[in-house]
TINUVEX-251794 format. One record per residue (C-alpha): residue number from 1; x, y, z; residue in three letters. Coordinates in steps of 0.25 Angstrom, whole numbers. Example, Ala and Ser with C-alpha at 12.3 -4.5 7.8 and 13.67 -1.06 7.14 Angstrom:
<nodes>
NODE   nr      x      y      z  rest
NODE    1     49    -18     31   ALA
NODE    2     55     -4     29   SER
</nodes>
This chain:
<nodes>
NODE   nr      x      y      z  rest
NODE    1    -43   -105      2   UNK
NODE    2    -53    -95     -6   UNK
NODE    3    -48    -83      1   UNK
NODE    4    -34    -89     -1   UNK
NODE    5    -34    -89    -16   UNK
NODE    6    -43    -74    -18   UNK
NODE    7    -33    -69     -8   UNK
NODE    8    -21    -74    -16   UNK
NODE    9    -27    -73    -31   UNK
NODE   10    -30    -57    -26   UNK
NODE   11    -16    -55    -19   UNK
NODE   12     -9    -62    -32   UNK
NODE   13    -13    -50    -41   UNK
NODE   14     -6    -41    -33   UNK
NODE   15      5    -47    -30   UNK
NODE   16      7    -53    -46   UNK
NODE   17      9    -38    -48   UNK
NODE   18     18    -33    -41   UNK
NODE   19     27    -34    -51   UNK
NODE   20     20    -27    -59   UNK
NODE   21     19    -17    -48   UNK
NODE   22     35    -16    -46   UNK
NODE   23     38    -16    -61   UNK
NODE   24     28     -2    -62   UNK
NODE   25     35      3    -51   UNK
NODE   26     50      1    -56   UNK
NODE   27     46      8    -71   UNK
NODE   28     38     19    -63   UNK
NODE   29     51     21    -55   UNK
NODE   30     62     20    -69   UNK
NODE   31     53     30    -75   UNK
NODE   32     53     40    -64   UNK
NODE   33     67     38    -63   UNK
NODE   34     68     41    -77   UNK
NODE   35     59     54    -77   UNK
NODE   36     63     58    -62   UNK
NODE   37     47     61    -58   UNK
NODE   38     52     56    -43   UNK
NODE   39     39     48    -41   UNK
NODE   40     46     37    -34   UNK
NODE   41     54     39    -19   UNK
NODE   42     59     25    -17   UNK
NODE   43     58     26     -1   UNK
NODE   44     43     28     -4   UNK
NODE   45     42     18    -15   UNK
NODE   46     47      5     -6   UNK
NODE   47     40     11      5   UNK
NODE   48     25     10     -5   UNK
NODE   49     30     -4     -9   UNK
NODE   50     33     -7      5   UNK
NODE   51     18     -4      8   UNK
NODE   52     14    -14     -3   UNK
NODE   53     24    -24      2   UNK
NODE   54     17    -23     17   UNK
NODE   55      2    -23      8   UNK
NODE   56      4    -33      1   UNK
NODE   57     10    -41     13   UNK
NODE   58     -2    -38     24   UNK
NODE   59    -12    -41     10   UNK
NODE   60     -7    -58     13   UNK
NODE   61    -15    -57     26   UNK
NODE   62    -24    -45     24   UNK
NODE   63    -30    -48     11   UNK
NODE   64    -36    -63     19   UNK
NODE   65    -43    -53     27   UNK
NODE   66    -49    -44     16   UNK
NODE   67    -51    -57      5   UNK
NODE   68    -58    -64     16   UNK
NODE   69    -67    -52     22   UNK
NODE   70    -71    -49      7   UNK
NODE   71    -74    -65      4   UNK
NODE   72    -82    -67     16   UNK
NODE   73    -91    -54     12   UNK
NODE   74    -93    -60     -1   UNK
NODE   75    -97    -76      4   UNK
NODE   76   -105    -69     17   UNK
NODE   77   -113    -60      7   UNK
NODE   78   -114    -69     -2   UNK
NODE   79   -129    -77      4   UNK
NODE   80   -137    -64      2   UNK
NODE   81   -132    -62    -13   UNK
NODE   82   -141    -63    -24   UNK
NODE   83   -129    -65    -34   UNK
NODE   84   -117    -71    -35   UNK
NODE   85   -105    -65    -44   UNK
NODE   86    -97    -72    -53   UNK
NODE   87    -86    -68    -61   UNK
NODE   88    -88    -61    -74   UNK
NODE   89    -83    -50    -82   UNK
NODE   90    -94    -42    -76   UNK
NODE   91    -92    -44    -64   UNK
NODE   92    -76    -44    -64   UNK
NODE   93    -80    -29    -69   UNK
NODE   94    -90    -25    -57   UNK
NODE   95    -81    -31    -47   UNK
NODE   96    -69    -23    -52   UNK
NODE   97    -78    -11    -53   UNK
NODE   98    -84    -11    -39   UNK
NODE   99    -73    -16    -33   UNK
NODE  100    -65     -4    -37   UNK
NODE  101    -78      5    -32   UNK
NODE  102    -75     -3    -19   UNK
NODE  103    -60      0    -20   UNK
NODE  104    -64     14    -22   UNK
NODE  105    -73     17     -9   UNK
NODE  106    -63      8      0   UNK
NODE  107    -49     17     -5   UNK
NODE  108    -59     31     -1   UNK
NODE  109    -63     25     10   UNK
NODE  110    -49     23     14   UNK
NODE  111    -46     36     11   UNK
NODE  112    -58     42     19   UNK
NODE  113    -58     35     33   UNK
NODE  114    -45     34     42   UNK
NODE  115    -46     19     47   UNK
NODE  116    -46     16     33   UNK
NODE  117    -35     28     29   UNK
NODE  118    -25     20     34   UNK
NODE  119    -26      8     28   UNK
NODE  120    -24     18     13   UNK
NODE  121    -15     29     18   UNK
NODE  122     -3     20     15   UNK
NODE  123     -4     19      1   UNK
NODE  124     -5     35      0   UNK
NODE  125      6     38      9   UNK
NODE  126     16     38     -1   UNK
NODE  127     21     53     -6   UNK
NODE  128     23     46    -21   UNK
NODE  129     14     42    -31   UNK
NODE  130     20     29    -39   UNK
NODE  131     18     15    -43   UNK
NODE  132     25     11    -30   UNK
NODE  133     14     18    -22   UNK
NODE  134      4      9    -28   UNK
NODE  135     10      0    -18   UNK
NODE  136      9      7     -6   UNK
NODE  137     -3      1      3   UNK
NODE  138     -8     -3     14   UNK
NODE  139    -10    -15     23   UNK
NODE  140    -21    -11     31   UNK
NODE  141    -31     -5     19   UNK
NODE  142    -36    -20     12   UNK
NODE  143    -40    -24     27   UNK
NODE  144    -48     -9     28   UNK
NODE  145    -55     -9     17   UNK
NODE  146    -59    -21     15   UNK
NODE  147    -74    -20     18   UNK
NODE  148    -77    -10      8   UNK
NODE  149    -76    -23     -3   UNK
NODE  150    -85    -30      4   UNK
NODE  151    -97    -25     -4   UNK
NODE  152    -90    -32    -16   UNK
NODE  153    -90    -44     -8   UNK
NODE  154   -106    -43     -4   UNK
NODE  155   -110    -40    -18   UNK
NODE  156   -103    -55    -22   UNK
NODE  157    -90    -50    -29   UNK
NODE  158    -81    -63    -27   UNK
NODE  159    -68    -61    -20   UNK
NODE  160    -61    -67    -30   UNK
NODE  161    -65    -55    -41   UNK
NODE  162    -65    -45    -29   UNK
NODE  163    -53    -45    -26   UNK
NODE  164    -48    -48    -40   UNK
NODE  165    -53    -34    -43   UNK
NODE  166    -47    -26    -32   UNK
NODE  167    -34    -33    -35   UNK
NODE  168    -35    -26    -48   UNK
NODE  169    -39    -14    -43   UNK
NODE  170    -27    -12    -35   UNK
NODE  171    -19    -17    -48   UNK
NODE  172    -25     -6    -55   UNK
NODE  173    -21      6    -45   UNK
NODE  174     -6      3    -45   UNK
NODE  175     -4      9    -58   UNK
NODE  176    -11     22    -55   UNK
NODE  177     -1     26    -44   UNK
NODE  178      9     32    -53   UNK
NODE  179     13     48    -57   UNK
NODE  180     18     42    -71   UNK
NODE  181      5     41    -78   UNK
NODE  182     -2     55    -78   UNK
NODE  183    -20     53    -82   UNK
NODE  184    -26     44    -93   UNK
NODE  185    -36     51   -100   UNK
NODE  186    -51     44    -99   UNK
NODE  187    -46     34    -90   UNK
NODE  188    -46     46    -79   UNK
NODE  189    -60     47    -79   UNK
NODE  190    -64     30    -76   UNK
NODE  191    -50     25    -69   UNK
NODE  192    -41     28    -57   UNK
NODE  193    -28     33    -64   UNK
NODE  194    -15     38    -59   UNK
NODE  195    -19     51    -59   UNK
NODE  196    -33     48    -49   UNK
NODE  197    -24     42    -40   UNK
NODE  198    -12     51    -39   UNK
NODE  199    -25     60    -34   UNK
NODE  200    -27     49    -24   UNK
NODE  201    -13     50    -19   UNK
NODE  202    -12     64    -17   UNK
NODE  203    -13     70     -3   UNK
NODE  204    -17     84    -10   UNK
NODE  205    -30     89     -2   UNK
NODE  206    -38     89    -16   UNK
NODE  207    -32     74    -19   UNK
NODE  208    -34     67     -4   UNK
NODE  209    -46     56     -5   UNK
NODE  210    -49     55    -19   UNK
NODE  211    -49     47    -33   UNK
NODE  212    -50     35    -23   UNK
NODE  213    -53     24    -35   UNK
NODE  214    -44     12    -37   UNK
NODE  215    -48     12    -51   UNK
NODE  216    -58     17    -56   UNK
NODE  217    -61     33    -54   UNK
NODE  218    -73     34    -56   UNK
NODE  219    -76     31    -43   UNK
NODE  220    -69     44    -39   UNK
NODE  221    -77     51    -51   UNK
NODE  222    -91     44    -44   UNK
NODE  223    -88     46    -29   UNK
NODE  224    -83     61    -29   UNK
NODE  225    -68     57    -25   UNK
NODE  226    -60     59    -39   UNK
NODE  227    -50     69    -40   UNK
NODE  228    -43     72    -53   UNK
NODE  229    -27     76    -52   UNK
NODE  230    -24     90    -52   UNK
NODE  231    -12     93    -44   UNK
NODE  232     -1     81    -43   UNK
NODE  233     -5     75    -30   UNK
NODE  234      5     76    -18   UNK
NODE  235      4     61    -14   UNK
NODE  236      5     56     -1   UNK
NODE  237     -5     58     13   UNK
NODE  238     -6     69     20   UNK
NODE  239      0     62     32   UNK
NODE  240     11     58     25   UNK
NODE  241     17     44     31   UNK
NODE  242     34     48     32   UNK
NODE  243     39     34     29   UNK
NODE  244     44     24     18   UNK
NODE  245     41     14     30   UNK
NODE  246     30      4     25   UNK
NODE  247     26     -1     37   UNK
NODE  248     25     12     43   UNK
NODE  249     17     19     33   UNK
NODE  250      7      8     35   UNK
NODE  251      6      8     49   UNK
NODE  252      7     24     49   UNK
NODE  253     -8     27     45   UNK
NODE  254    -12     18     56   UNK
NODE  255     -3     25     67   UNK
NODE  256     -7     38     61   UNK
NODE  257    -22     34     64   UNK
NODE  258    -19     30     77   UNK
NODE  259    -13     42     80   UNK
NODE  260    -24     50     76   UNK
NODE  261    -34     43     84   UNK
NODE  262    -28     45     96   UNK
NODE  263    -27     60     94   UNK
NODE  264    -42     60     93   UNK
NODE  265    -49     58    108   UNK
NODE  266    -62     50    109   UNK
NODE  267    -67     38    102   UNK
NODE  268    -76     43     95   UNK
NODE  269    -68     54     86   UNK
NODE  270    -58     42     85   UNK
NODE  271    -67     32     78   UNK
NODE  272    -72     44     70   UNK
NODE  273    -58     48     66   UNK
NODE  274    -56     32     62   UNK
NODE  275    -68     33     51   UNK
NODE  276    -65     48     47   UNK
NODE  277    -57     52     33   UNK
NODE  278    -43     54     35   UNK
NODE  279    -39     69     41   UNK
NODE  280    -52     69     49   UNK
NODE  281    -50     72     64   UNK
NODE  282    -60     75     75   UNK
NODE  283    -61     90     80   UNK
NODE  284    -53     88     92   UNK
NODE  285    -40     86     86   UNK
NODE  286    -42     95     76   UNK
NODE  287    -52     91     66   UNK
NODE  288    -51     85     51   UNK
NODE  289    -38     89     44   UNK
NODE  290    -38     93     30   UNK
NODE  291    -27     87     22   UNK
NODE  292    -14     98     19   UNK
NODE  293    -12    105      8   UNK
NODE  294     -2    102     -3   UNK
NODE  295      8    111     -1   UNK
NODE  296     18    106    -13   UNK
NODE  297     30    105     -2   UNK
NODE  298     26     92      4   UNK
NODE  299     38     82      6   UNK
NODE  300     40     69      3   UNK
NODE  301     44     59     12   UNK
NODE  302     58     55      8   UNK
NODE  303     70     50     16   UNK
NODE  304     81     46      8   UNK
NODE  305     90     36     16   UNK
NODE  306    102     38      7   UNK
NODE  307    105     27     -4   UNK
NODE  308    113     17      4   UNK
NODE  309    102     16     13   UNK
NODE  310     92     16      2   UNK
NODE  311     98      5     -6   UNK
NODE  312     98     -3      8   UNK
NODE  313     85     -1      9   UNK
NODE  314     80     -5     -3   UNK
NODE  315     87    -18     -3   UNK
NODE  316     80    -21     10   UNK
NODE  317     68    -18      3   UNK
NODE  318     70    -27     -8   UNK
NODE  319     71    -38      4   UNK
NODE  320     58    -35     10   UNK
NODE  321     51    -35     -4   UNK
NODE  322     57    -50     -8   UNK
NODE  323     50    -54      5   UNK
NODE  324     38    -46      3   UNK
NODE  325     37    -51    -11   UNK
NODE  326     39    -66     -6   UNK
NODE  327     28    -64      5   UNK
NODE  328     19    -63     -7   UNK
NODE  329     25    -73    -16   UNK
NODE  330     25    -85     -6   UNK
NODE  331     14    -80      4   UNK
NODE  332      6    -93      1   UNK
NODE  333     17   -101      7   UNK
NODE  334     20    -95     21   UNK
NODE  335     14    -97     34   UNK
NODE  336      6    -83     39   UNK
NODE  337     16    -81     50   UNK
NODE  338     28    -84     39   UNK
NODE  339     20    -72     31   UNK
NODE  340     18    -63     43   UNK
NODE  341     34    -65     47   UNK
NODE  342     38    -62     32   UNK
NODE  343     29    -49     31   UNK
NODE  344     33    -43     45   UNK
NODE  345     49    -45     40   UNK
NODE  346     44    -37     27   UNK
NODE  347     36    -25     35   UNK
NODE  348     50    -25     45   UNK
NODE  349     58    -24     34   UNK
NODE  350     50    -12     25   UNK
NODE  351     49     -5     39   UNK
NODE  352     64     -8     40   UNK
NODE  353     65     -2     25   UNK
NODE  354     55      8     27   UNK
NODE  355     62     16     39   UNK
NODE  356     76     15     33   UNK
NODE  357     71     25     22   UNK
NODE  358     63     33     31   UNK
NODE  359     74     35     42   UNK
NODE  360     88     29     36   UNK
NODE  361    100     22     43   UNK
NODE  362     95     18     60   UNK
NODE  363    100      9     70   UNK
NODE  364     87      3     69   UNK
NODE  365     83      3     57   UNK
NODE  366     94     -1     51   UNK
NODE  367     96    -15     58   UNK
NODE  368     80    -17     56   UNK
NODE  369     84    -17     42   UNK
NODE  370     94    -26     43   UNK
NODE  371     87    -36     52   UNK
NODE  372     77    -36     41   UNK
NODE  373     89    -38     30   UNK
NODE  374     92    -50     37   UNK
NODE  375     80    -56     40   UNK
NODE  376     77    -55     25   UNK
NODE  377     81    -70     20   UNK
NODE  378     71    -76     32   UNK
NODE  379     62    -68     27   UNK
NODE  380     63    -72     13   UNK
NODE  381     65    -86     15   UNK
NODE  382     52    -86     25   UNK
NODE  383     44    -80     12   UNK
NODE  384     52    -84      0   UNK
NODE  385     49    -97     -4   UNK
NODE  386     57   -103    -17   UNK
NODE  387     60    -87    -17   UNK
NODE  388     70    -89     -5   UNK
NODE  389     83    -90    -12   UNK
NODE  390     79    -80    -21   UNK
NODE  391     78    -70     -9   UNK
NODE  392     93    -72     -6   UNK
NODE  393     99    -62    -14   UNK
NODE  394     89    -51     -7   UNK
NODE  395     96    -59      7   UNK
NODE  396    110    -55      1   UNK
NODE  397    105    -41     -1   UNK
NODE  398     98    -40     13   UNK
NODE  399    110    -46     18   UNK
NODE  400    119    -35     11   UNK
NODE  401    108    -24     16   UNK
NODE  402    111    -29     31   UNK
NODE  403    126    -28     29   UNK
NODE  404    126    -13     24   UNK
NODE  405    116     -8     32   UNK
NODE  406    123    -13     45   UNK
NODE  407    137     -7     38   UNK
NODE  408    129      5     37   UNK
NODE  409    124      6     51   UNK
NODE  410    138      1     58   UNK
NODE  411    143     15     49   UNK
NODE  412    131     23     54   UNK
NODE  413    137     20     70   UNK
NODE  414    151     23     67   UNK
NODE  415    148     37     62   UNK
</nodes>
C-alpha cells in the first residue's frame, strides 16, 4: 500500500500536466505558423508524442520496479544510519539539489556507455527541436538507471521527497526544449536553458556528449562537460532512426546493438563493446568511429503521405490517444491483464499510425489500421469507465475512418 500511494502521488504530477504539456505545444505550434520558422513536421511530432504515450504507458508497470528498488535501498540501509531525515525546507532544498547532481551523472552516463545508450537514444532521435520533443522517451531508460539514485536512498532521503524532486525535475526540462526563446542573461551561468540544451541535442561533432544537466549547469561548468552555443545545432543522432513509427524507434537502438554485437567475434570484445561509449568498436571491425562532420546538406526524414491519407491518420491517432489517455485516467480500476490488453491495442495502433506515414497506402497496412479502427469501441469501454459513452463520437469517427480507407483501398485495386 506504501509503494502504491509514492507510486501514484509521483506518476499524478506528470500526468496532472499534460494539459499544460498539450496547451504549450498548441501555442508553440500557432506561433510558428504564424512566423513560418517550420520548427514543427507533424509526422515527427505525433511520432515524439507517441513515444510519450508508450513512456508513460510501460511507466504503470516499470515505475513499481524502479519505486520499489529505490524503497527497499533506503529501509535496508536504514540500520547502519546514524540519522534519520525528515522534511524541511532544508532538506526539501538538499534533496532537490543532489537529486539533480544524481540526474546529472545518470543522463552522462547514458550518453557514455552503450547498454545504457539505448535506453536515451530515443528521446534524441528526433531531427526537430520543439516543445513536442520534450515528450519523446523511452521505455526502457527508468529501469536502466535506476541504480545510480540509490546513494540518495542510503543517505536516508525518503521516497516520498525523492521522487517528488525528480518529478520536478523532469517538469522543469520540458520548457527548455524550444527554438523560440534564444539565452537569459545571468540565468546562463546557474541554470539548464533552452540554449544549453539545444547544445545537447545537436549531433555536431563539437556538440555530441555535452551540457548533460537537467537543471542546473553548473554541473556541466564543474565536470568539464558545458558547451555554450555557437553554431545552430543540427539536431538529431548520427545514426539517424528513418521512422515516425514509435514503436520501432524504441525497439530500433536495441536491434541496432544487437546487430553490432554480432559483427564483433569473441566474447570478450563483445562485453567490452556493451560497457564502451557509443561509436567505440574493437580493431577488428574497424576500430572506434569518430562522429561525421556536418556537412550543412543533411536531410530530414520526411515522407509526406498526401493529405487524405494525412487527415486519415490523424484521426486514428486521436483514437489511440482517448485510449491512452483513459489508461491513465482509470488505471486504478482495471485488472493488470485488462491494462496489458488495452496498452498492446495502443502500441498496435501507433505501429499501425506510425507506418502509414512512413510508407503510405498498403494492403497490409491498410487493413491493420482498419482492424484497429474497429476494435477501437472494446477498447474504450475495456478502459473508459464513466468516460465510455463519451468515447462514442471518437467510435463514429473510427467508424467513418474504416469506411474511407476501405473505399480507398477497393480504388487502389481497380487502378
Amino acid at each position: 500500500m506504501y509503494l502504491t500511494l509514492l507510486f501514484l502521488s509521483t506518476v499524478n504530477l506528470i500526468v496532472l500536466s499534460i494539459p499544460i504539456f498539450f496547451a504549450l505545444i498548441g501555442l508553440e505550434v500557432a506561433w510558428d505558423q504564424l512566423k513560418g520558422r517550420g520548427l514543427y513536421r507533424l509526422g515527427d511530432s505525433l511520432a515524439n508524442i507517441g513515444c510519450g504515450i508508450m513512456d508513460q504507458s510501460t511507466g504503470l508497470f516499470s515505475k513499481v520496479l524502479v519505486v520499489g528498488a529505490y524503497t527497499a535501498v533506503f529501509h535496508l540501509t536504514s540500520a547502519w544510519r546514524p540519522w534519520e531525515i525528515t522534511a524541511s525546507v532544508g532538506v526539501w532544498v538538499a534533496a532537490f539539489v543532489l537529486s539533480d547532481a544524481a540526474y546529472y551523472w545518470a543522463h552522462r552516463l547514458s550518453h557514455g556507455v552503450n547498454i545504457l545508450w539505448i535506453g536515451h537514444v530515443v528521446h534524441h532521435q528526433s531531427e526537430d527541436y520543439n516543445l513536442a520533443v520534450a515528450l519523446r522517451q523511452s521505455v526502457l531508460q527508468k529501469v536502466l538507471l535506476m541504480w545510480v539514485y540509490w546513494p540518495l536512498a542510503m543517505a536516508g532521503f525518503p521516497p516520498e521527497i525523492f521522487l517528488t524532486c525528480m518529478a520536478v525535475n523532469l517538469l522543469y526540462q520540458f520548457w527548455i526544449h524550444t527554438e523560440l526563446i534564444q539565452t537569459l542573461g545571468p540565468l546562463e551561468w546557474v541554470m539548464n536553458t533552452p540554449s544549453h540544451h539545444r547544445v545537447h541535442h545537436g549531433r555536431n561533432p563539437e556538440y555530441i556528449d555535452r551540457n548533460h544537466a537537467g537543471v542546473f549547469i553548473v554541473w556541466d561548468r564543474l565536470f568539464g562537460t558545458f558547451q555554450k552555443e555557437l553554431a545552430k545545432p543540427t539536431y538529431g543522432i548520427t545514426r539517424p532512426t528513418d521512422t515516425f513509427n514509435p514503436v520501432h524507434a524504441q525497439w530500433k537502438p536495441v536491434s541496432d546493438l544487437w546487430s553490432d554485437m554480432n559483427r564483433i567475434p569473441g566474447w570478450w570484445d563483445r562485453l567490452r563493446f556493451l560497457f564502451a561509449a557509443p561509436g567505440w568498436y574493437p580493431e577488428s571491425i574497424g576500430g572506434p568511429q569518430a562522429p561525421p562532420a556536418i556537412s550543412g546538406q543533411e536531410q530530414k526524414f520526411n515522407p509526406h503521405p498526401g493529405r487524405s491519407v494525412a487527415v486519415l491518420l490523424i484521426a486514428r491517432w486521436l483514437l489511440l490517444l482517448t485510449v491512452a489517455l483513459l489508461v491513465l485516467k482509470n488505471k486504478d480500476a482495471l485488472t493488470q491483464l485488462e491494462l496489458a490488453a488495452a496498452l498492446v491495442w495502443v502500441f498496435v495502433a501507433l505501429a499501425a499510425v506510425g507506418e502509414l506515414w512512413n510508407k503510405g497506402w498498403g494492403k497490409k497496412r491498410m487493413l491493420l489500421a482498419w482492424l484497429v479502427d474497429l476494435t477501437f469501441l472494446p477498447a474504450a469501454a475495456l478502459v473508459g469507465g464513466d468516460s465510455t459513452q463519451a468515447c462514442a463520437v471518437w467510435a463514429g469517427l473510427a467508424l467513418a475512418s474504416a469506411l474511407v480507407t476501405w473505399r480507398a483501398l477497393s480504388a487502389s485495386r481497380r487502378r
